[in-house]
C-alpha positions in Angstrom: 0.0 0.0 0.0 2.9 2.3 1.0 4.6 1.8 -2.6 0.8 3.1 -4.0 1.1 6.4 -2.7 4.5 6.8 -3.3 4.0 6.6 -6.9 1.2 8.5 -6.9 3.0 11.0 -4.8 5.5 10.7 -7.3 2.9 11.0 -10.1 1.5 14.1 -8.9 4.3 15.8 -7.8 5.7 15.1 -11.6 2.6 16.3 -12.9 2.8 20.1 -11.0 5.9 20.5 -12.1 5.6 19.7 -15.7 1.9 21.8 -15.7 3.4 25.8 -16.3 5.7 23.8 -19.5 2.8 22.4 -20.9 0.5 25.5 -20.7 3.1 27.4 -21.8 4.6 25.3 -24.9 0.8 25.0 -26.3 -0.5 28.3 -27.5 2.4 30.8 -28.5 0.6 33.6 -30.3 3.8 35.3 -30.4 4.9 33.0 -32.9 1.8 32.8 -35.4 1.9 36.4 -35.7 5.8 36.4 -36.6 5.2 33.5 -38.7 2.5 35.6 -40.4 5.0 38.8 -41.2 7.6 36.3 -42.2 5.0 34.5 -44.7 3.9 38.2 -46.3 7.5 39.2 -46.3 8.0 36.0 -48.4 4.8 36.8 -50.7 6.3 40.7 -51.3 9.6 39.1 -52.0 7.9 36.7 -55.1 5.9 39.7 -56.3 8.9 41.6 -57.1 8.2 44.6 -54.6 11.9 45.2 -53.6 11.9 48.8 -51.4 9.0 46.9 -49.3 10.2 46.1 -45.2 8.9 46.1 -41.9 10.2 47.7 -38.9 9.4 47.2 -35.6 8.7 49.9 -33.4 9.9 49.3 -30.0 8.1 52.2 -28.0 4.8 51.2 -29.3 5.9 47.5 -29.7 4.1 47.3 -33.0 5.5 46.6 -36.5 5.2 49.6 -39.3 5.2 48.5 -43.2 7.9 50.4 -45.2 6.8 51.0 -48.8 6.9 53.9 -51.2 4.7 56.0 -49.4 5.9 55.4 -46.2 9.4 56.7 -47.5 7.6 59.8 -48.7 6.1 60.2 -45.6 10.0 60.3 -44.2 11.2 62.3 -46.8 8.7 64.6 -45.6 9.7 64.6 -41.7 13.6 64.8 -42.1 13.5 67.6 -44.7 10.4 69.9 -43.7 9.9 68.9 -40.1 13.9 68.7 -39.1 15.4 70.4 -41.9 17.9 67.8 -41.9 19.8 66.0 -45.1 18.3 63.0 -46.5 19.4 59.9 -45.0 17.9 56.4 -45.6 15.6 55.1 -42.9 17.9 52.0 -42.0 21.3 54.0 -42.0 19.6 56.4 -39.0 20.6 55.4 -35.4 17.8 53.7 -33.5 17.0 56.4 -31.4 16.3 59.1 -34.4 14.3 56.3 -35.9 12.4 56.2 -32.4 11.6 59.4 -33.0 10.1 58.8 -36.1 8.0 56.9 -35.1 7.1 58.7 -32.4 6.1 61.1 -34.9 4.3 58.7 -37.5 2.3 58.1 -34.5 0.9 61.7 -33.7 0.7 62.1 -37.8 -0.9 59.0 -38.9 -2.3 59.2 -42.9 -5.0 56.3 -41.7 -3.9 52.9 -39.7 -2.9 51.0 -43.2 1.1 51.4 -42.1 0.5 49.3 -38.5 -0.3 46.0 -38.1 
């Protein structure tokens, strides 16, 4: 009888420990959203749409599409709003391309350029 609840001891002590792994290693919608950008990165990439990219945003901790018009849109901040020289987007430092966003936030065109 004493072997009996030792394994069930056992059993459920095995079980409590394995239960947060379990939860955690089923549902990881994290991933399925990544998985989606990565899959419409990979359709742009077959359609031929080369100056296409997505940036993450790590104040807002959303993801912003980079196409034709949102490099208008820049073009637009660092020469009328800054008065800066042109730079390319990816060549800023992160924290000017913070502010960016930052800015592409309080001057959204409509919601099309988050996802």
């Amino acid at each position: 009888m004493q072997r009996i609840h030792y394994y069930l001891g056992s059993l459920l002590m095995g079980a409590t420990l394995l239960h947060p792994v379990v939860i955690r290693a089923g549902a990881n919608p994290q991933w399925d959203r990544h998985q989606a950008y990565k899959l419409r990165d990979d359709d742009d990439k077959r359609q031929g749409n080369k100056h296409y990219k997505r940036y993450y945003d790590r104040d807002r901790k959303d993801y912003h599409d980079w196409d034709d018009r949102e490099d208008g849109v820049y073009r637009r901040w660092i020469i009328e709003e800054r008065h800066e020289t042109y730079n390319p987007f990816n060549k800023l430092k992160r924290e000017m391309q913070g502010e960016y966003w930052k800015w592409r936030h309080e001057h959204p065109d409509n919601d099309r350029d988050r996802r």
